[in-house]
C-alpha positions in Angstrom: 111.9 89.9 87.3 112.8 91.9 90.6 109.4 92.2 92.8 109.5 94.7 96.0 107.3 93.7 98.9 106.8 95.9 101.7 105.8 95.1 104.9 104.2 98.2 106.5 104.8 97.4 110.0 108.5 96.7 109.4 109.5 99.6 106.6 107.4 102.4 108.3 110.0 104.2 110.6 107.0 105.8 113.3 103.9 103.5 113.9 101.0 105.9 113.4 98.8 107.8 116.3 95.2 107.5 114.0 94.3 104.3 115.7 94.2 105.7 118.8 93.1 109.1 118.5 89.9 107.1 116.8 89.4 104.6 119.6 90.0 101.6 117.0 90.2 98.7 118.9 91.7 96.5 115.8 94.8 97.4 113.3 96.6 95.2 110.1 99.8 94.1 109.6 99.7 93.9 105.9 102.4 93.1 103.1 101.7 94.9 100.1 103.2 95.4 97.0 104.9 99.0 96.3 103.9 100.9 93.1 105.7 103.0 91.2 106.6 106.2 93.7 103.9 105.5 95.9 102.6 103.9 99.0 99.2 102.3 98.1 100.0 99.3 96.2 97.9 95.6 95.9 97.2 94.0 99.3 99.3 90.5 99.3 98.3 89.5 102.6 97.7 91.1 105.8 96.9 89.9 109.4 94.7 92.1 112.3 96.3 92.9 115.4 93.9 94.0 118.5 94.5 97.2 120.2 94.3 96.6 124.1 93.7 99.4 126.9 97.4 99.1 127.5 98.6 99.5 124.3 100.8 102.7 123.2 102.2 103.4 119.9 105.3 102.4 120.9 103.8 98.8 122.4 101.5 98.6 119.3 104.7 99.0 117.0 106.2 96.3 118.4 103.5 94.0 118.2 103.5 95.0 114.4 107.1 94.5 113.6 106.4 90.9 115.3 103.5 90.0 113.7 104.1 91.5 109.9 107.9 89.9 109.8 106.0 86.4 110.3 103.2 87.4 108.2 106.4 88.3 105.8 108.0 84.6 106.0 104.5 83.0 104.9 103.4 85.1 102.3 106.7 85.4 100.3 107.4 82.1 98.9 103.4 81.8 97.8 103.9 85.1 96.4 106.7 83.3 94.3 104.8 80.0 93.7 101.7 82.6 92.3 98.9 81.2 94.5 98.2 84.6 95.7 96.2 87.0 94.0 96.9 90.4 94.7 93.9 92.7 96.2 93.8 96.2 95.2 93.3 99.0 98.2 90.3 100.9 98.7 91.4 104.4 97.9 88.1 106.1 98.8 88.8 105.3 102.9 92.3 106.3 102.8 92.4 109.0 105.8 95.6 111.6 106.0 97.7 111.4 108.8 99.5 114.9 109.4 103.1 115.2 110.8 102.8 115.0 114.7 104.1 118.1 116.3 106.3 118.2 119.8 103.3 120.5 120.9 100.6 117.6 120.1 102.0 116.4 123.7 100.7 119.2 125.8 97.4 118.2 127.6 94.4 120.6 127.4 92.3 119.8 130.3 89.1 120.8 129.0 88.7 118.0 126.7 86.9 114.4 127.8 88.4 111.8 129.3 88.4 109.7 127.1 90.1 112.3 124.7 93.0 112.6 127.0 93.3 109.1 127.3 93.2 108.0 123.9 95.6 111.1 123.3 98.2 110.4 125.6 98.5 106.9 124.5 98.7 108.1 120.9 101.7 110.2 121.9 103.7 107.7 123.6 106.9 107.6 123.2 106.9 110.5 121.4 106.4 113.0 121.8 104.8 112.1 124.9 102.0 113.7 126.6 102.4 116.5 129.6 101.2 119.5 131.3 102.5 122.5 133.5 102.7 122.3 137.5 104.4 125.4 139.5 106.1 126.4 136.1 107.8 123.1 135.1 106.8 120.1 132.8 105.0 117.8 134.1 105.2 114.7 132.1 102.1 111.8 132.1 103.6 108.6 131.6 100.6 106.3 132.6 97.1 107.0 133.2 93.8 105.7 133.5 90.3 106.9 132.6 87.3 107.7 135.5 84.1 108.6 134.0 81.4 110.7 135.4 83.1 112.4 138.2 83.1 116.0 139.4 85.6 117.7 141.8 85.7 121.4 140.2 87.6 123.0 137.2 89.4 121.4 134.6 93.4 121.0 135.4 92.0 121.0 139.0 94.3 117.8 140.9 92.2 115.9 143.4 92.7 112.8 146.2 90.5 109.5 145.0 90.0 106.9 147.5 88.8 103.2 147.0 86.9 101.6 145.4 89.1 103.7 142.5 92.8 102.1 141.9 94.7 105.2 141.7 94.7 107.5 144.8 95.6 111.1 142.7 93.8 112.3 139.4 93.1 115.4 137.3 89.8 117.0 136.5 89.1 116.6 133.0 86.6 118.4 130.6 83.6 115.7 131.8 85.1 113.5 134.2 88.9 112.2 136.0 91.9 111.4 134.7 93.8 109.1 137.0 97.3 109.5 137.5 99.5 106.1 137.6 103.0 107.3 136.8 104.5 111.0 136.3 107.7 112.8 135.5 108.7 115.9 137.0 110.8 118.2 134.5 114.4 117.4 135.0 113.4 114.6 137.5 113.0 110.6 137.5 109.8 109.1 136.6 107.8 108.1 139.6 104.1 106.7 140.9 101.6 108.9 141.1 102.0 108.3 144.5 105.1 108.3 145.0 105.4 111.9 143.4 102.3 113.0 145.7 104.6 112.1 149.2 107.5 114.0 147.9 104.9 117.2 146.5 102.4 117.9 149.3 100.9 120.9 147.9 100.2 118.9 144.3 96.7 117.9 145.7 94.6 120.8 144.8 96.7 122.7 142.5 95.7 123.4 139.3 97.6 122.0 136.3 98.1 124.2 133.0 
């Protein structure tokens, strides 16, 4: 008898946004079995992975594809050897996760900060988070969240100083967004600060 196993984090071609967009702070590698035409077959085994402040999609998909192709080598031959006993899913706390957009990426700067942070995470690689400055794309490769700040409208683009460890951010819909590295449209990918020496009239602007 043929038996298809499917590891999730290995066979699924993009590693899904949801745990971010939630603020989960955990995720499973699991090997399941396939039914018939459909995705949510009996659990075989499956292994939680934390989700760090770090993490993207892309880093968390990686972390996956290690972690579920070893959790694949162990579970197989007791699979074969029938000392596991297959655990059916929970159906009633399946979420759906829609088809992500190229537009998902652009930033509305009247949401929280911890919105646009757990967003633009989400997004990367794709299809990557960004915003409009003097009429061109302004991509956000890397950013970090400040809380309970004020420094005018949303989009606005202010100077931080110490004790904060990013000297440029963005006013968000209840707080800062801090800038760590950027990408001009058509341009390299830079620090925040390194961008700010090269664009002297970026402090103060407003971003779109």
């Amino acid at each position: 008898m043929f038996i298809r196993l499917y590891c999730r984090s290995i066979a699924v071609r993009h590693q899904s946004p949801q745990p971010f967009l939630r603020g989960d702070e955990v995720t499973a590698a699991p090997i399941i079995l396939m039914d018939p035409g459909r995705d949510p077959g009996p659990i075989l085994s499956q292994k939680k992975v934390p989700i760090s402040e770090e993490d993207t999609t892309g880093s968390l998909r990686a972390k996956l594809s290690q972690v579920g192709a070893q959790l694949l080598i162990e579970t197989l031959p007791l699979w074969i050897e029938g000392r596991i006993n297959p655990q059916p899913q929970d159906e009633g706390r399946a979420s759906y996760s829609r088809m992500i957009k190229k537009e998902d990426g652009e930033i509305d700067w009247r949401l929280t900060t911890q919105e646009l942070w757990r967003r633009i995470r989400a997004f990367d690689p794709w299809p990557g988070s960004f915003t409009t400055w003097r009429g061109n794309r302004l991509k956000l490769i890397k950013v970090t969240p400040i809380y309970d700040e004020r420094y005018g409208e949303p989009g606005k683009v202010v100077a931080l100083a110490p004790p904060h460890t990013v000297s440029v951010g963005v006013q968000t819909g209840d707080g800062v967004l801090g800038l760590v590295r950027v990408q001009l449209e058509g341009k390299r990918e830079l620090s925040a600060e390194e961008f700010v020496r090269g664009q002297r009239d970026f402090i103060g602007s407003l971003l779109l």
